[in-house]
C-alpha positions in Angstrom: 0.0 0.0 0.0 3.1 2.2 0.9 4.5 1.7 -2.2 1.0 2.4 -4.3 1.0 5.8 -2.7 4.4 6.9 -3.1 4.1 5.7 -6.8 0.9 8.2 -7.3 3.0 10.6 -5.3 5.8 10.7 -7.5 3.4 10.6 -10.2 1.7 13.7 -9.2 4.8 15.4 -8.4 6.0 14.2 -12.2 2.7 16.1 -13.9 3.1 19.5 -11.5 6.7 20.0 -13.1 5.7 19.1 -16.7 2.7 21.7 -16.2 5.3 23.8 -14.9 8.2 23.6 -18.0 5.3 24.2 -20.2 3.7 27.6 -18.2 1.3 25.8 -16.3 -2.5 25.6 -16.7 -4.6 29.1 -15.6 -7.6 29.6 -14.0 -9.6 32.9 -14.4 -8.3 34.0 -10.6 -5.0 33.7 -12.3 -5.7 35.3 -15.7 -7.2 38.1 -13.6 -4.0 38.4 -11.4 -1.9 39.3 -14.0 -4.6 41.5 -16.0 -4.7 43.8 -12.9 -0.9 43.8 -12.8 -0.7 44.5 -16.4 -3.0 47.4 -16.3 -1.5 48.6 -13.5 2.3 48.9 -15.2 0.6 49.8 -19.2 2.7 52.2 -20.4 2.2 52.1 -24.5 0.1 50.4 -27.0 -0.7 50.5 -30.5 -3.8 48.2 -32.1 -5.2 48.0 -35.1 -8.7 46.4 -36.3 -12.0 45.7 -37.7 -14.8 47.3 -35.9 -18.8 46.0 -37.2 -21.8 47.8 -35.5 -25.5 46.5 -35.7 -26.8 49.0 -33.6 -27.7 51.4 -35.8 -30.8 51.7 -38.6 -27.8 49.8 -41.0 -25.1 47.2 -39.9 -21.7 49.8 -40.6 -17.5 48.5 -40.5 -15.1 50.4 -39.9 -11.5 50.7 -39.9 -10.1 50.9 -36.3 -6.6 52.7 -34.6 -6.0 52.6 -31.1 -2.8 54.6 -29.9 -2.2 54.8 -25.8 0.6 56.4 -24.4 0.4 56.6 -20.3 -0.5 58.8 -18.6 -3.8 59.3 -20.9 -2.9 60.2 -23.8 -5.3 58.6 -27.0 -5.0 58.3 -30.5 -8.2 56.5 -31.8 -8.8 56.8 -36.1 -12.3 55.5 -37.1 -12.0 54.8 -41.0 -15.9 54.5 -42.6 -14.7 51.7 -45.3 -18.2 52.5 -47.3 -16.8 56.1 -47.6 -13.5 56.3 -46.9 -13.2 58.5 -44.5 -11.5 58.9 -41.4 -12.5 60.6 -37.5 -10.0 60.8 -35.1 -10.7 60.9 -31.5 -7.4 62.6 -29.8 -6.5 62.8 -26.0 -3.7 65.4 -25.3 -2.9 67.9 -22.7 -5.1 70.3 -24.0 -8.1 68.8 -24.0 -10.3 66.0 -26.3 -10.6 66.5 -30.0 -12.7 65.5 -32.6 -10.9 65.6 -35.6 -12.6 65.8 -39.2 -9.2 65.8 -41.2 -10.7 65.4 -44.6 -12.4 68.8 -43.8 -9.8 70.6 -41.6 -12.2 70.6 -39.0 -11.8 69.8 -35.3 -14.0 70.1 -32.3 -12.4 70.5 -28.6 -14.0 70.0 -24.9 -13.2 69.0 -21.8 -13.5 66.0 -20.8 -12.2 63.0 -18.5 -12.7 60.3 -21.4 -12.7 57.6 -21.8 -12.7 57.5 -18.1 -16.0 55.4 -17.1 -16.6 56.0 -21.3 -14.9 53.1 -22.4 -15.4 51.2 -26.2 -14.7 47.9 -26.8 -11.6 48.1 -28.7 -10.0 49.5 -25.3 -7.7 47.5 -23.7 -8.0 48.8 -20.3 -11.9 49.2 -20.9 -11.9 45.6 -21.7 -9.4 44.5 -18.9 -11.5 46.3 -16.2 -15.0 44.4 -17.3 -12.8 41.4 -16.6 -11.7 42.6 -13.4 -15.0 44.0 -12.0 -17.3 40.9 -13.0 -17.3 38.8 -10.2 -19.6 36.4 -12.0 -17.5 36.3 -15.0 -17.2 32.6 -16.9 -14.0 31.2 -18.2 -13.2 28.9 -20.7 -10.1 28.5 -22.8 -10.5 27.8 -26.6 -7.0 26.8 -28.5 -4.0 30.3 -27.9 -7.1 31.9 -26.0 -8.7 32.7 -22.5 -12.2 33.4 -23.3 -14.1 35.1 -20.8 -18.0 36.2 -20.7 -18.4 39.2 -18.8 -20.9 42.3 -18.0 -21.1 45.1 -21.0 -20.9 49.1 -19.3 -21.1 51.1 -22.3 -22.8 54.4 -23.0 -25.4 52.2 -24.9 -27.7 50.5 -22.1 -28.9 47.9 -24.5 -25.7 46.0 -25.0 -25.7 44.0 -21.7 -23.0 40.8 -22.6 -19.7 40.9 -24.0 -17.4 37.9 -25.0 -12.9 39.1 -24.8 -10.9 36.8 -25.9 -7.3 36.9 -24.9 -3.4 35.5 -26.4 -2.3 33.4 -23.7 0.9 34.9 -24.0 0.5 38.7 -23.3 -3.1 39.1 -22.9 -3.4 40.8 -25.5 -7.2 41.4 -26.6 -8.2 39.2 -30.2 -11.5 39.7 -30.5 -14.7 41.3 -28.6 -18.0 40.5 -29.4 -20.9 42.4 -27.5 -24.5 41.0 -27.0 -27.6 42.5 -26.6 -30.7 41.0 -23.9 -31.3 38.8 -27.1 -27.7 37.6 -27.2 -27.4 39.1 -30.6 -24.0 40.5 -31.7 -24.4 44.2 -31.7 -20.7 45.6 -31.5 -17.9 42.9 -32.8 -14.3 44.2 -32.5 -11.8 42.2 -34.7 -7.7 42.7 -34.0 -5.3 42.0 -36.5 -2.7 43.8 -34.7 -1.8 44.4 -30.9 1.3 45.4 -29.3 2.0 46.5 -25.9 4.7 48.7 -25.4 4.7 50.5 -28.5 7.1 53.6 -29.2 5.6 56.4 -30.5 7.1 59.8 -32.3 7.0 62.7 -29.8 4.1 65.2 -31.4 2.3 61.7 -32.3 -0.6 62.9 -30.2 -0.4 66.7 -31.5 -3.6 68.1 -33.2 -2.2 69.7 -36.1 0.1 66.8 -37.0 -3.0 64.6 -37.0 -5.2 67.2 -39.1 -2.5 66.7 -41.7 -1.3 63.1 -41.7 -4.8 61.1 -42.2 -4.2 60.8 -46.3 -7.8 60.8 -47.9 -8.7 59.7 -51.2 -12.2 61.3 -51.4 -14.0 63.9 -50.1 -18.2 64.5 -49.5 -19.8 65.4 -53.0 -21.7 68.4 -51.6 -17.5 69.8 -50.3 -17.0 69.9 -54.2 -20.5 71.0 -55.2 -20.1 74.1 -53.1 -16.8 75.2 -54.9 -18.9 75.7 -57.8 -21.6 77.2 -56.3 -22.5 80.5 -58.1 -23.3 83.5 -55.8 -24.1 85.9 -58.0 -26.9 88.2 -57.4 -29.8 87.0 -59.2 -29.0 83.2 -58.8 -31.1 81.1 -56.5 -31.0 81.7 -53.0 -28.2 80.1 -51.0 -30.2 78.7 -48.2 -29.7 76.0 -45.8 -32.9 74.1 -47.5 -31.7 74.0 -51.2 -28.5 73.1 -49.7 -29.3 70.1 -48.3 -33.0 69.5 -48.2 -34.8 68.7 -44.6 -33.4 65.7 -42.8 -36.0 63.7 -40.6 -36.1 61.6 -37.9 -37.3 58.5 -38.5 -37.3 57.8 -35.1 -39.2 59.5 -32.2 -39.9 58.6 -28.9 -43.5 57.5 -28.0 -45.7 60.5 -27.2 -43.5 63.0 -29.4 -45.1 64.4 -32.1 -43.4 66.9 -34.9 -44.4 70.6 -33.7 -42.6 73.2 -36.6 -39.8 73.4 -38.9 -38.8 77.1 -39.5 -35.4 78.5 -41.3 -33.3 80.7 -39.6 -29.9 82.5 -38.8 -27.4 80.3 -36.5 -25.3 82.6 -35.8 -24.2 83.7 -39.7 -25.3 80.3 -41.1 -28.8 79.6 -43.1 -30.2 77.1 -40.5 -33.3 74.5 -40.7 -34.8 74.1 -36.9 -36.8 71.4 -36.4 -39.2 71.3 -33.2 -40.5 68.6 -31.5 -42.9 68.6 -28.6 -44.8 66.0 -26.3 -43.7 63.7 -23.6 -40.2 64.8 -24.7 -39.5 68.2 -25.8 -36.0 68.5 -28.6 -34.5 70.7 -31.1 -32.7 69.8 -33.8 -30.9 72.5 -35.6 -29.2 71.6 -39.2 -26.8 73.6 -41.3 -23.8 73.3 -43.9 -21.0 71.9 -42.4 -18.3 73.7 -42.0 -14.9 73.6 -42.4 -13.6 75.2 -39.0 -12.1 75.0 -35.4 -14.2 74.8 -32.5 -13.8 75.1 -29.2 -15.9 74.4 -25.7 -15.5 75.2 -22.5 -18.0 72.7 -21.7 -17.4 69.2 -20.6 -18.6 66.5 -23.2 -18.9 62.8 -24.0 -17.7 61.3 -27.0 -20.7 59.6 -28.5 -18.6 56.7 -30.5 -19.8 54.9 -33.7 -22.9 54.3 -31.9 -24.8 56.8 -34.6 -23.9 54.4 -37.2 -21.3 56.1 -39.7 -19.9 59.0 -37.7 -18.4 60.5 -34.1 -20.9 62.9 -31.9 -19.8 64.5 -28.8 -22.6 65.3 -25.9 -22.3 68.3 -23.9 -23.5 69.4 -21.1 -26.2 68.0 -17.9 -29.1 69.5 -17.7 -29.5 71.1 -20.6 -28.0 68.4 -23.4 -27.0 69.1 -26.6 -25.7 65.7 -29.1 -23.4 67.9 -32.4 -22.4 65.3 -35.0 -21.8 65.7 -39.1 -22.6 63.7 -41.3 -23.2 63.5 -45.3 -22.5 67.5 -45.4 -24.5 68.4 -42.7 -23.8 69.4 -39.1 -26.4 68.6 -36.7 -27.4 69.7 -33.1 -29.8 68.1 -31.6 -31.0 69.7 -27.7 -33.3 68.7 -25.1 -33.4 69.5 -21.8 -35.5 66.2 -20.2 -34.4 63.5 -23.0 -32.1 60.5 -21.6 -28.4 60.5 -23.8 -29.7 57.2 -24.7 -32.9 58.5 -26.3 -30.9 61.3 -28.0 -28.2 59.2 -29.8 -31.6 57.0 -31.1 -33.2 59.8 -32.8 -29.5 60.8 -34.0 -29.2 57.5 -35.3 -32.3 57.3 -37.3 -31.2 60.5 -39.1 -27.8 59.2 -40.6 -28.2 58.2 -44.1 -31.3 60.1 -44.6 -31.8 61.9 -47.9 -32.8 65.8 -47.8 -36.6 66.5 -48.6 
């Protein structure tokens, strides 16, 4: 009997160091271990990837960047493939930027993002669902941990989210985020991911990135306007036979269409739409410009969540959601709407033709 338990001893002993010499088997408390050291060390990364979106009125893919530099500096370039053109989301000292390089056009607010704003082609966004899920399940599929985790995004509806992990460096390979129905809304593909990756000094300066996203095209109505004749005599140059009246095709129950007027925004031809009921909004629309921005309010970044193109939310009380999009640049205000409800009627708009 002696000798039967000091074979299975040895035995046992034999399979701990072969586990050993070949990294050992880990559990999720171990996977999480080193995720929360990881994060806590990051210093630089650089990612690059596939990003497909269902939640909009059309499934969109895009083209996805993702710089990081600690402390919090961001770099994230959002290429519409369909269009080929490219937003850039930048984190620097002097603020958060929304860049339109195609237009030389920026937008800049303060803000703590992506600070409790994460997306899912974060790393530490994705690393801190991980963490914080105490129900989290864990499985391991071929060079991957595979965990299924709670979704926090700005988008209440997405609810699950599936990260899969290299085994080597943890580094993220693909995200794919679930709505009640357990259907894929937000998928996040990486053909790239390095940790640790050097970047050029002024890599996260706003004028260098205005001038380094190369585009091959630009909106039709950008080259329609250089033709434009202002003569006197000629038709009017209002905001309405610029573009033609964008609708909503979406609005909440008990919200009913109240006027549509043109005015002067500022010294811009304007369309304002008013809409009245349970919830009371505004949406004003005009040419796009081409032109710098600035806010001293603080704002969210509203991701690809509209469908085909950035928005940034401002302010508490009193909300206003700006995005562009096909030409236009929108602004849609309410002062008892939820964000959620806001970025729904936004989305229903995108891709609309002008009536």
């Amino acid at each position: 009997m002696m000798k039967r338990w000091a074979w299975i001893t040895a035995l046992t002993l034999t399979m701990a160091m072969l586990l050993a010499a070949c990294g050992g088997a880990k559990d999720a408390a171990g996977v999480v271990s080193d995720l929360e050291k990881l994060t806590g060390k990051l210093d630089s990364y650089h990612a690059v990837g596939t990003l497909k979106v269902n939640t909009g009125q059309q499934p969109q893919e895009y083209g996805v960047e993702v710089c990081y530099q600690n402390p919090s500096y961001y770099r994230i370039a959002l290429t519409n493939k369909e269009k080929d053109i490219t937003q850039i989301v930048l984190r620097n000292d002097d603020g958060v930027f929304v860049l339109t390089p195609h237009l030389s056009k920026s937008f800049r607010f303060q803000s703590d993002w992506p600070k409790n704003q994460g997306q899912a082609y974060l790393f530490e966004t994705l690393a801190q669902s991980i963490v914080n899920d105490e129900e989290r399940q864990f499985t391991t599929e071929n060079d991957s941990y595979v965990f299924d985790v709670e979704a926090n995004y700005q988008n209440a509806s997405l609810v699950r989210q599936k990260i899969w992990l290299n085994k080597k460096d943890l580094a993220p390979q693909r995200v794919v985020v679930t709505d009640g129905d357990a259907n894929d809304m937000v998928t996040v593909e990486f053909s790239e991911f390095k940790f640790g990756h050097q970047f050029d000094k002024d890599y996260f300066d706003m004028q260098r990135n205005m001038t380094s996203v190369s585009i091959s095209s630009v909106p039709v109505m950008a080259e329609e306007d250089k033709g434009k004749e202002t003569t006197k005599g000629k038709e009017k140059d209002t905001a309405s036979n610029q573009f033609g009246i964008v609708y909503p095709t979406y609005l909440p129950e008990g919200v009913a269409e109240k006027s549509v007027t043109e005015q002067k925004y500022g010294d811009t031809d304007a369309i304002v739409l008013r809409f009245t009921g349970e919830h009371n909004f505004t949406i004003i629309e005009t040419p796009e410009k081409i032109a710098q921005t600035v806010s001293s309010m603080s704002g969210t970044v509203v991701d690809v969540e509209l469908g085909s193109t950035i928005g940034v939310m401002l302010g508490e009380e009193m909300k206003t959601l700006m995005w562009t999009a096909d030409g236009i640049d929108y602004r849609l205000m309410s002062g008892d709407m939820t964000s959620e409800e806001m970025v729904k009627v936004a989305q229903s708009m995108i891709g609309q033709t002008g009536k």
